[in-house]
N, C-alpha and C positions, 0 to 999 in steps of 0.2 A: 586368342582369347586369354583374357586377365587370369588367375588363377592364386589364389593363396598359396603361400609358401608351405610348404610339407615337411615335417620333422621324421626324420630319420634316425630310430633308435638302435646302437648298434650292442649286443651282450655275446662275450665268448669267456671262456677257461684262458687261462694263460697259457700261451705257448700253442693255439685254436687259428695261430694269422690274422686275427683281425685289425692288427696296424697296418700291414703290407696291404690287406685288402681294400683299406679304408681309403689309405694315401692314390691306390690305382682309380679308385671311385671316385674324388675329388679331382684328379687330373683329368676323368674322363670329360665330368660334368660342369662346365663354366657356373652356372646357377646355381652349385651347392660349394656350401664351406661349412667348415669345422666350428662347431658352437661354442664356443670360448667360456668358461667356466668361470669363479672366483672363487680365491683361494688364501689361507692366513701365512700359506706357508711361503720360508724366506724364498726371493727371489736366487734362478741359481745365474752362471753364469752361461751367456748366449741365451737368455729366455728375454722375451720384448715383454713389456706390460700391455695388455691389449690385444695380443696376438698369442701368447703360450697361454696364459692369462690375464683375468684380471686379480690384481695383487692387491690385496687392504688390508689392515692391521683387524685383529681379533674385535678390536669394540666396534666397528663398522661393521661387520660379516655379522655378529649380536644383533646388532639392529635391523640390520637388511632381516632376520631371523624374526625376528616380533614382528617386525611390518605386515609380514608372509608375502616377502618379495621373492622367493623360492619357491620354481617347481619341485625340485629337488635340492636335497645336502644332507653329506655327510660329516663325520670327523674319524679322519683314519691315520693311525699313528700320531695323535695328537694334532693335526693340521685338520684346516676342513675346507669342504667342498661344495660347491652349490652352482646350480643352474638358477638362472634368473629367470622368472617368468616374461622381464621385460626384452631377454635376449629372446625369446621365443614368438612372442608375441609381434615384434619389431620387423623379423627376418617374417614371418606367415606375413603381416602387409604390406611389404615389400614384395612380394611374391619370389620371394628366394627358398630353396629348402638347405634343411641344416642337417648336419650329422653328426648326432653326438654318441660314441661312446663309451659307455659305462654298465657298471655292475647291475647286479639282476635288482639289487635295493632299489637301488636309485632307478630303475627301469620300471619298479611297481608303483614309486613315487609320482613319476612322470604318466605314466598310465593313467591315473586320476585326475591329473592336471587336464593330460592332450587325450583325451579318446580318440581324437581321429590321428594321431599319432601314425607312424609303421615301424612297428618291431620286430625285430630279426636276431636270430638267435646264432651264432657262427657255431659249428660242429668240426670238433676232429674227424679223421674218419674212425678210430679207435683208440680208447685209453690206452694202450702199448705203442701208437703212433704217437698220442702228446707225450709220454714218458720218453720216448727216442728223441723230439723236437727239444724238451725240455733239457735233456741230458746232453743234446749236440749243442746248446748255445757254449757250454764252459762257463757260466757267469753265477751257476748257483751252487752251493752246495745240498750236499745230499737230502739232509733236514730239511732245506729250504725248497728242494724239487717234493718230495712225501709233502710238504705240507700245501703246492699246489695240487698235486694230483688228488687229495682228499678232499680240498675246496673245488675243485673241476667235479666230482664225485656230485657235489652237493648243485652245484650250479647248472648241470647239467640237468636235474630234475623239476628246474623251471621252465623248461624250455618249450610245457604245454599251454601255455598259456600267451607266448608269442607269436605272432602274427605267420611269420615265415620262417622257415628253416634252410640253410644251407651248411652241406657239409663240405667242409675245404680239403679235398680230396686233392686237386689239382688246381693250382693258384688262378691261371686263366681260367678254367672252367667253372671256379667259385665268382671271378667278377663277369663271367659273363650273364650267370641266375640273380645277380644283384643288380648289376646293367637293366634285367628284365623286370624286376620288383618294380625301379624306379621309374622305368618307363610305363607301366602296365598301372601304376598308383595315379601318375600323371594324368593320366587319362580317366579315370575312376569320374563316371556319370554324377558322383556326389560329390566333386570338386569341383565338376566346369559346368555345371546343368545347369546355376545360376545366370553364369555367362553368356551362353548356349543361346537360354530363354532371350534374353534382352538382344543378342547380333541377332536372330531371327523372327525378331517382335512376335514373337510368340505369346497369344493371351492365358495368363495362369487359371483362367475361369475354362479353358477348354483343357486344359492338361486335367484339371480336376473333374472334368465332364465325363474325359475318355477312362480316366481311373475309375 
C-alpha cells in the first residue's frame, strides 16, 4: 500500500549521540534520507551543494523568507538556516520519509507546519554522563563545554511536548527503540487507512454507518 512520506524530527543536547544515532538509522532504512536544508553560509571544503546543503547567497534566502517558503529558519552565528517547505512536501508525495535534525526552535516551528510530523527527543542517560561525553571528545574548551551543559539544562525541559523519548544509554539499544518508532509510525491506521479503504473497496458510507 501507497503511503505518504513521514518526517522524522530529530532534537538532543550536544554530546546526547544523536549524529551516530541518526547515520545508523539512515543505513538501516533504504526509504529515509537526511532533509537537506539551505544555508547563507560559505561553502566549506568536501561539502556538495545539494547533498550537505543547499548553498545561496543572503538575498535569495530573504526572499525564499517573504515568500514563506520556510517551514523553518534560523540565523545562528550570523549565517541562517531553513527547511523548505517544498523539501517536505516533495519527499511526503513521493512517499519517502525524511529525517531531519535540529534544535528544539526550529522543532516548534516545524510542529505548526507538520502536525503529523514524529518528534523525538534524544536523552543522555545523565548530565554527569553528557559532561564526561563532552569532556572525552578533547575539541572544546572548558567555557565552551559550561556553555553546552547549561543550553542541555534548558533544552532538555522541552522534551514534554515531544512525541517520543529515548534515552541513549547504550548506542544499539537507542537504534533499536528508534527502528521501532519508525516501524510502528509506518503503520499508524491514519497513514494507510486511506489506502486500505480503496485495495479493499471498502464503502465510506459503511465505515460511517459502523461508526
Amino acid at each position: 500500500m501507497k503511503r505518504n512520506g513521514i518526517l522524522f524530527v530529530i532534537s538532543a543536547p550536544s554530546g546526547a549521540g544523536k549524529t551516530s544515532l541518526c547515520r545508523q538509522i539512515i543505513d538501516i532504512f533504504p526509504n529515509m534520507r537526511h532533509s537537506v536544508s539551505f544555508t547563507t553560509r560559505p561553502r566549506r571544503s568536501g561539502e556538495t551543494d545539494g547533498v550537505d546543503y543547499h548553498f545561496v547567497s543572503q538575498e535569495i534566502f530573504d526572499t525564499m523568507v517573504a515568500e514563506g517558503a520556510f517551514a523553518e529558519w534560523a540565523r545562528v552565528h550570523g549565517n541562517c538556516y531553513g527547511t523548505a517547505l517544498a523539501t517536505l512536501q516533495e519527499a511526503r508525495d513521493q512517499g519517502q520519509d525524511l529525517l531531519l535534525d535540529i534544535d528544539c526552535q526550529g522543532a516548534q516551528q516545524l510542529k505548526r507546519h507538520c502536525p503529523d510530523g514524529v518528534f523525538i527527543f534524544i536523552l543522555p542517560p545523565s548530565l554527569e554522563e553528557l559532561e564526561r561525553r563532552l569532556r572525552g571528545r578533547n575539541t572544546d574548551s572548558p567555557e565552551v563545554i559550561g556553555r553546552r551543559l547549561a543550553n542541555a539544562r534548558r533544552e532538555i525541559r522541552e522534551l514534554v511536548w515531544y512525541d517520543y523519548l529515548i534515552v541513549n544509554d547504550d548506542l544499539s539499544q537507542a537504534v533499536e527503540k528508534f527502528k521501532g518508532i519508525i516501524l510502528a509510525e509506518g503503520c499508524r491506521s491514519s497513514r494507510t487507512r486511506e489506502e486500505a479503504i480503496r485495495l479493499f473497496g471498502i464503502d465510506m458510507q459503511d465505515l460511517e454507518t459502523t461508526a
